[in-house]
Backbone atoms as SQL, in Angstrom:
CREATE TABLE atoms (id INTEGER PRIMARY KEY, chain TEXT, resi INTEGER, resn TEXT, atom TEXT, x REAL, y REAL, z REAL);
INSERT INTO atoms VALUES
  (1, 'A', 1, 'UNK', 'N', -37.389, -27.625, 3.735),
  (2, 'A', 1, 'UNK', 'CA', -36.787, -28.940, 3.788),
  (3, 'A', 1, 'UNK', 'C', -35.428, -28.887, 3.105),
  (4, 'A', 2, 'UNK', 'N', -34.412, -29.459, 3.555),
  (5, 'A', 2, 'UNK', 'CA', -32.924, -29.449, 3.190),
  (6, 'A', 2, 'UNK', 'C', -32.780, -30.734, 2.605),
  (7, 'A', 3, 'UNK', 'N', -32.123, -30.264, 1.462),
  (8, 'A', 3, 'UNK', 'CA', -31.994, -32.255, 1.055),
  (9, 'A', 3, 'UNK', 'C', -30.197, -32.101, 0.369),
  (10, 'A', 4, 'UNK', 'N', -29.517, -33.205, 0.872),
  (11, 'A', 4, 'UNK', 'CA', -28.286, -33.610, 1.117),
  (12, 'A', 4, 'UNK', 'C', -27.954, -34.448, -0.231),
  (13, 'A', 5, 'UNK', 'N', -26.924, -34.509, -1.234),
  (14, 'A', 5, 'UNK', 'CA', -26.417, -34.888, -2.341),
  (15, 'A', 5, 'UNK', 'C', -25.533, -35.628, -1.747),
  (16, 'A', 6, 'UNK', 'N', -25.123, -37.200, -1.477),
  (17, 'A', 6, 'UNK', 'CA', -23.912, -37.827, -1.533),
  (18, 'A', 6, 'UNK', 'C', -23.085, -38.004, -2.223),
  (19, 'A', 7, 'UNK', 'N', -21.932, -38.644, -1.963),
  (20, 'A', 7, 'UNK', 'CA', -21.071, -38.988, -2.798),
  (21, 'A', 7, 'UNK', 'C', -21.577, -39.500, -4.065),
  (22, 'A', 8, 'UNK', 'N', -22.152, -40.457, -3.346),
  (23, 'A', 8, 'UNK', 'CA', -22.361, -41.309, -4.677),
  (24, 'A', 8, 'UNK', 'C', -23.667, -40.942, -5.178),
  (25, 'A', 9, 'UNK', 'N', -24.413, -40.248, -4.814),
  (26, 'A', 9, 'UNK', 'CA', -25.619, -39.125, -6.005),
  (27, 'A', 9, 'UNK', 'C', -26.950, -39.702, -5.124),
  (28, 'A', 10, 'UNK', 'N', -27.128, -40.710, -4.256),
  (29, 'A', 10, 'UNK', 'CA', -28.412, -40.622, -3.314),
  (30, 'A', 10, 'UNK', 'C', -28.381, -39.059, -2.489),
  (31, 'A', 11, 'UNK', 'N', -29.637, -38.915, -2.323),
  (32, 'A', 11, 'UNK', 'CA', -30.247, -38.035, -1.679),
  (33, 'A', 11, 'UNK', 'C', -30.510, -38.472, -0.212),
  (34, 'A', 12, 'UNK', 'N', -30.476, -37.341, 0.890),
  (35, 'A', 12, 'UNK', 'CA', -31.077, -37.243, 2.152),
  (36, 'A', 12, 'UNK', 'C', -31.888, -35.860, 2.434),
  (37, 'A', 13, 'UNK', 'N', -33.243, -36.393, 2.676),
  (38, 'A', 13, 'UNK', 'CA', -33.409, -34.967, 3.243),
  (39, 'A', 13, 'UNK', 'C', -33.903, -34.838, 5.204),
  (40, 'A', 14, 'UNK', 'N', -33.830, -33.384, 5.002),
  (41, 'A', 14, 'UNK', 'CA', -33.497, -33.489, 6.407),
  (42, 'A', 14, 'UNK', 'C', -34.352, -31.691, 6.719),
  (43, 'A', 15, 'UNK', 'N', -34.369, -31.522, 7.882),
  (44, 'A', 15, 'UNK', 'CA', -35.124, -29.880, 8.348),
  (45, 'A', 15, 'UNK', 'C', -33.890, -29.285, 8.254),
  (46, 'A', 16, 'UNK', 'N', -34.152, -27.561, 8.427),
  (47, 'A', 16, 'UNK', 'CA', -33.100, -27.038, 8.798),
  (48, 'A', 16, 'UNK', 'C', -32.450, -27.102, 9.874),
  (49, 'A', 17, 'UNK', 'N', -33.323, -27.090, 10.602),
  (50, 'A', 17, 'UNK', 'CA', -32.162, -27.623, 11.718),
  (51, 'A', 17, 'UNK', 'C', -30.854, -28.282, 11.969),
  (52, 'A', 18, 'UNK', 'N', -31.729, -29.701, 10.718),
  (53, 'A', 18, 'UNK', 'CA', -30.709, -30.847, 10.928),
  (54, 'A', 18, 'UNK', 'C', -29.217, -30.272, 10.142),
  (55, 'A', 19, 'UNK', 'N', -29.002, -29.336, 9.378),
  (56, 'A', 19, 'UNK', 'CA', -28.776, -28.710, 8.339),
  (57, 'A', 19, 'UNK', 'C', -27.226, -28.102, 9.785),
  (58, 'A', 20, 'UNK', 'N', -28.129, -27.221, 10.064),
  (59, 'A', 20, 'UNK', 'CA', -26.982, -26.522, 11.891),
  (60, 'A', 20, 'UNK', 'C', -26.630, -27.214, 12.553),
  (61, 'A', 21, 'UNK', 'N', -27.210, -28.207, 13.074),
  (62, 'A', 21, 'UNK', 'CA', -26.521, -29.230, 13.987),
  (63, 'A', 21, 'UNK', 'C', -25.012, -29.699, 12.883),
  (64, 'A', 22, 'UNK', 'N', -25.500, -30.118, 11.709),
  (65, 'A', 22, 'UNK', 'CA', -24.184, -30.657, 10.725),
  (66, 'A', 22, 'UNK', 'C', -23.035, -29.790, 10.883),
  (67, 'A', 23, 'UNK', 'N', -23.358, -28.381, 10.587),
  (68, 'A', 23, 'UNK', 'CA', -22.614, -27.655, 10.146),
  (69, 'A', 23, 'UNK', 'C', -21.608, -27.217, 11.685),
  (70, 'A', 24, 'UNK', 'N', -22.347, -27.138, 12.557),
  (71, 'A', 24, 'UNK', 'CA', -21.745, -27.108, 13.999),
  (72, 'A', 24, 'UNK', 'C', -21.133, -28.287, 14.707),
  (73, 'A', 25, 'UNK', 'N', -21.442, -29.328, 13.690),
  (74, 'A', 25, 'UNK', 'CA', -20.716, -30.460, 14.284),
  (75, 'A', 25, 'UNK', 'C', -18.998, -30.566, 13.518),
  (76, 'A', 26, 'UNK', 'N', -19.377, -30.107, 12.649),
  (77, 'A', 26, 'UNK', 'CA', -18.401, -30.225, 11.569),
  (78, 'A', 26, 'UNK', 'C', -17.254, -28.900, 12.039),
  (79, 'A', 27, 'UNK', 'N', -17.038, -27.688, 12.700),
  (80, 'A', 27, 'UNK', 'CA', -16.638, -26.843, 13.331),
  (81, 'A', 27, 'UNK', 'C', -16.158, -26.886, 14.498),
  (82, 'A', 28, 'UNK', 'N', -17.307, -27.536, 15.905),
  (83, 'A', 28, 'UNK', 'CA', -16.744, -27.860, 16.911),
  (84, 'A', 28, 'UNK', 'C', -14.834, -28.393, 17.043),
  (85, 'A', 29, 'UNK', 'N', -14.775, -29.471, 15.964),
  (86, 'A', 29, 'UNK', 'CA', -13.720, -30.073, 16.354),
  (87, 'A', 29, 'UNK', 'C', -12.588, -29.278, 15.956),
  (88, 'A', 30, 'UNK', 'N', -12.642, -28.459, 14.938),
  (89, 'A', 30, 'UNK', 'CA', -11.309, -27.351, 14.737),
  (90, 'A', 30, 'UNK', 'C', -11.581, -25.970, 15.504),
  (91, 'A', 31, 'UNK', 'N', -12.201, -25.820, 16.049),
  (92, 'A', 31, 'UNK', 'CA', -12.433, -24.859, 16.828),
  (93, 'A', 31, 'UNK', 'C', -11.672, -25.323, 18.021),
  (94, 'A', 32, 'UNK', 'N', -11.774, -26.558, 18.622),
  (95, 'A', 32, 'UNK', 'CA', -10.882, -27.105, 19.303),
  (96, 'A', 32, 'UNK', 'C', -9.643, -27.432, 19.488),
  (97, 'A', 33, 'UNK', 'N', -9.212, -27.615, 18.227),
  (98, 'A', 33, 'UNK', 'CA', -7.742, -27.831, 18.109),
  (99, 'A', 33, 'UNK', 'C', -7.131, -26.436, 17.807),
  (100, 'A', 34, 'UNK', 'N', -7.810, -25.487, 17.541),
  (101, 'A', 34, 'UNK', 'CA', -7.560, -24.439, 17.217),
  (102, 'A', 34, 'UNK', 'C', -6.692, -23.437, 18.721),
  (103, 'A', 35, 'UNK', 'N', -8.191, -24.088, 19.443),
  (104, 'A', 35, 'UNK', 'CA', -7.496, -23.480, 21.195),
  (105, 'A', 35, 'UNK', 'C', -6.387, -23.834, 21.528),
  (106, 'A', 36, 'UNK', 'N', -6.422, -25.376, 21.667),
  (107, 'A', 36, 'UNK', 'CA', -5.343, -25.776, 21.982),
  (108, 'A', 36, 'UNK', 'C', -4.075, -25.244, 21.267),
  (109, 'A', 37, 'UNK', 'N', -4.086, -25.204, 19.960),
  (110, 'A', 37, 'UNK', 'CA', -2.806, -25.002, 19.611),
  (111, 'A', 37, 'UNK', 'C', -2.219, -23.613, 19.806),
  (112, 'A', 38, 'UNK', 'N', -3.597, -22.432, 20.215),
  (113, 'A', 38, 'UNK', 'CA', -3.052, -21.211, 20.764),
  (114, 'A', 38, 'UNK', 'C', -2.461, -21.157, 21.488),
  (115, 'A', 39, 'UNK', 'N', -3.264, -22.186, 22.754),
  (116, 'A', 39, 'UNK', 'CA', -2.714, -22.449, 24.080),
  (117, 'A', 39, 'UNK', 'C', -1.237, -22.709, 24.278),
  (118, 'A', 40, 'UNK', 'N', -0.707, -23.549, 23.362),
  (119, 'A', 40, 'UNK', 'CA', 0.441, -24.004, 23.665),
  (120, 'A', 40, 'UNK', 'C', 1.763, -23.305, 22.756),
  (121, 'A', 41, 'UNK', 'N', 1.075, -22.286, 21.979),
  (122, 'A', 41, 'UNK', 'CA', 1.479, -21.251, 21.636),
  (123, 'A', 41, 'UNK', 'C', 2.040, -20.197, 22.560),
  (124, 'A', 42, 'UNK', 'N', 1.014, -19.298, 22.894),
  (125, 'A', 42, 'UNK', 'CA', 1.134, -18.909, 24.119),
  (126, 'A', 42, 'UNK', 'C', 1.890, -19.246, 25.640),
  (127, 'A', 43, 'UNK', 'N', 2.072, -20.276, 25.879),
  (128, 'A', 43, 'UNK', 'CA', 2.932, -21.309, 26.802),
  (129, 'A', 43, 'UNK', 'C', 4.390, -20.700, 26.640),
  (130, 'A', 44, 'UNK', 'N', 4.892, -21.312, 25.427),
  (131, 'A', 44, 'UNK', 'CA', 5.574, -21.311, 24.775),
  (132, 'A', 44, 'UNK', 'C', 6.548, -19.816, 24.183),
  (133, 'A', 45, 'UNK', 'N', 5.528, -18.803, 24.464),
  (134, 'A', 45, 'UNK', 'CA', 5.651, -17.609, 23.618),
  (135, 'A', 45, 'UNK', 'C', 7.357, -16.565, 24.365),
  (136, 'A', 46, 'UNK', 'N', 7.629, -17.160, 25.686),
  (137, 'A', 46, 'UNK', 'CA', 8.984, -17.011, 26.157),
  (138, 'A', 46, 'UNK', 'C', 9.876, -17.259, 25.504),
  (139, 'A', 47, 'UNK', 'N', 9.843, -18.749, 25.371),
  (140, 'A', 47, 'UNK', 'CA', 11.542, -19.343, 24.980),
  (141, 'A', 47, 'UNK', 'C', 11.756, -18.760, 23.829),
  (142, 'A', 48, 'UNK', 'N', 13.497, -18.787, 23.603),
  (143, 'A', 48, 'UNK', 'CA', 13.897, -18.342, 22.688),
  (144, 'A', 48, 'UNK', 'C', 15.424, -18.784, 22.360),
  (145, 'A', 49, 'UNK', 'N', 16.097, -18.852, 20.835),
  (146, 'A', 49, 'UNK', 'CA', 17.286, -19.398, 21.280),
  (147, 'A', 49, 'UNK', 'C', 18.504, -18.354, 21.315),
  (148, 'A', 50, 'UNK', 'N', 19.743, -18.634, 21.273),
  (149, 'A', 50, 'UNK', 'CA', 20.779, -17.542, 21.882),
  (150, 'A', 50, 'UNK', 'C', 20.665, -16.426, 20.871),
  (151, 'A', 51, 'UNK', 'N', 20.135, -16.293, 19.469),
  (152, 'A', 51, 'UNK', 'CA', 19.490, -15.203, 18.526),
  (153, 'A', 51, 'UNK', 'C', 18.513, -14.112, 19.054),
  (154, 'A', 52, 'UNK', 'N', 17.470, -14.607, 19.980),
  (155, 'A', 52, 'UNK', 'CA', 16.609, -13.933, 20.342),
  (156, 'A', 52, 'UNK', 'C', 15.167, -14.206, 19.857),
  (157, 'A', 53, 'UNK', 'N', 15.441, -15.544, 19.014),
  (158, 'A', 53, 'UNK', 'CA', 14.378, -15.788, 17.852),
  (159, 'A', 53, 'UNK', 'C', 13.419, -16.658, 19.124),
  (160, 'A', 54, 'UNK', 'N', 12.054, -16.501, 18.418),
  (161, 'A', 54, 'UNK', 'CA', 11.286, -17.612, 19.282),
  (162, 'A', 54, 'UNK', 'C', 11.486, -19.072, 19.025),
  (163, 'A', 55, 'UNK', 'N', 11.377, -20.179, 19.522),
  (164, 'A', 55, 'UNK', 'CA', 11.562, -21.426, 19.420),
  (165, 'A', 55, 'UNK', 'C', 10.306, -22.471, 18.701),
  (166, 'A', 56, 'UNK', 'N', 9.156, -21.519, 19.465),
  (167, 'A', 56, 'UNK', 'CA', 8.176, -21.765, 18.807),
  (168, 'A', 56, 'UNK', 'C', 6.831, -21.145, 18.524),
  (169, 'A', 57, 'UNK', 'N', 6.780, -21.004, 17.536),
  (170, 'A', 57, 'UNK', 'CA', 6.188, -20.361, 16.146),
  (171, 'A', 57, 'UNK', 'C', 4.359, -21.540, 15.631),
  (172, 'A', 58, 'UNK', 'N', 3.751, -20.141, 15.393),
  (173, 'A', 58, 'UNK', 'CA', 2.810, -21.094, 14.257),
  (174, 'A', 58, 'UNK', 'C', 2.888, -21.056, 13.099),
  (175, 'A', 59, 'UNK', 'N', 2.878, -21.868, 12.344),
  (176, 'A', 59, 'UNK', 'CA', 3.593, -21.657, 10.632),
  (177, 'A', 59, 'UNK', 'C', 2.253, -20.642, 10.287),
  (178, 'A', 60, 'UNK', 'N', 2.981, -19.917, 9.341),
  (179, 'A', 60, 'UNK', 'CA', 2.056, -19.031, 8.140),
  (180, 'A', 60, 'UNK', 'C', 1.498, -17.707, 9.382),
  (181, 'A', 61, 'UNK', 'N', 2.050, -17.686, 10.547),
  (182, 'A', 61, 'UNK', 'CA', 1.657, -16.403, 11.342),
  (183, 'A', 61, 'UNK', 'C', 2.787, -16.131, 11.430),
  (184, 'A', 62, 'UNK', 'N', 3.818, -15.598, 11.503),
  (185, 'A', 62, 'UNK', 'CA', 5.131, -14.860, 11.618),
  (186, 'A', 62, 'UNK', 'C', 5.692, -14.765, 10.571),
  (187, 'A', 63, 'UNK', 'N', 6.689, -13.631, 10.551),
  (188, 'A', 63, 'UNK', 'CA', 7.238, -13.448, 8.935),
  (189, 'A', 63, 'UNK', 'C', 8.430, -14.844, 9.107),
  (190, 'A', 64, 'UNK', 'N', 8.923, -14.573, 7.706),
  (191, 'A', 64, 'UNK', 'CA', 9.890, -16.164, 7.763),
  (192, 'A', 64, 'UNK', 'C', 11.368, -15.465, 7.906),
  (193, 'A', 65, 'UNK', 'N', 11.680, -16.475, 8.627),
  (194, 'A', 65, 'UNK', 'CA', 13.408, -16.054, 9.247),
  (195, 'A', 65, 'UNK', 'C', 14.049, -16.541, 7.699),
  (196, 'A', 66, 'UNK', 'N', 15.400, -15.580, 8.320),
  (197, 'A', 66, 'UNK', 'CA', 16.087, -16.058, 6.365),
  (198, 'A', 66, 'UNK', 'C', 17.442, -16.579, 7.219);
């Protein structure tokens, strides 16, 4: 049996299950935005401006231009 601590200090308990469903619910949605933002990464991964530099970048994955 899994039992859940709130904010405010009540308890829930719950199966394990209910435990995976949470934890996969809680993932689904950045897993999603995650694609997408590859996606349009990737799209994107041509342009460039008269430097040669890309236009667009994901922050904290490429080294930093000076």
């Amino acid at each position: 049996m899994l039992s859940v601590v709130n904010e405010d200090g009540t308890t829930e308990s719950g199966s394990l299950i209910d435990g995976i469903v949470r934890e996969g619910a809680r993932r689904m949605p950045a897993a999603a935005l995650k694609a997408g933002v590859d996606q349009y990464i990737a799209e994107l991964a041509g342009e460039s401006d008269g430097a040669g530099r890309r236009l667009v970048v994901h922050n904290g994955r490429r080294r930093r231009r000076t």
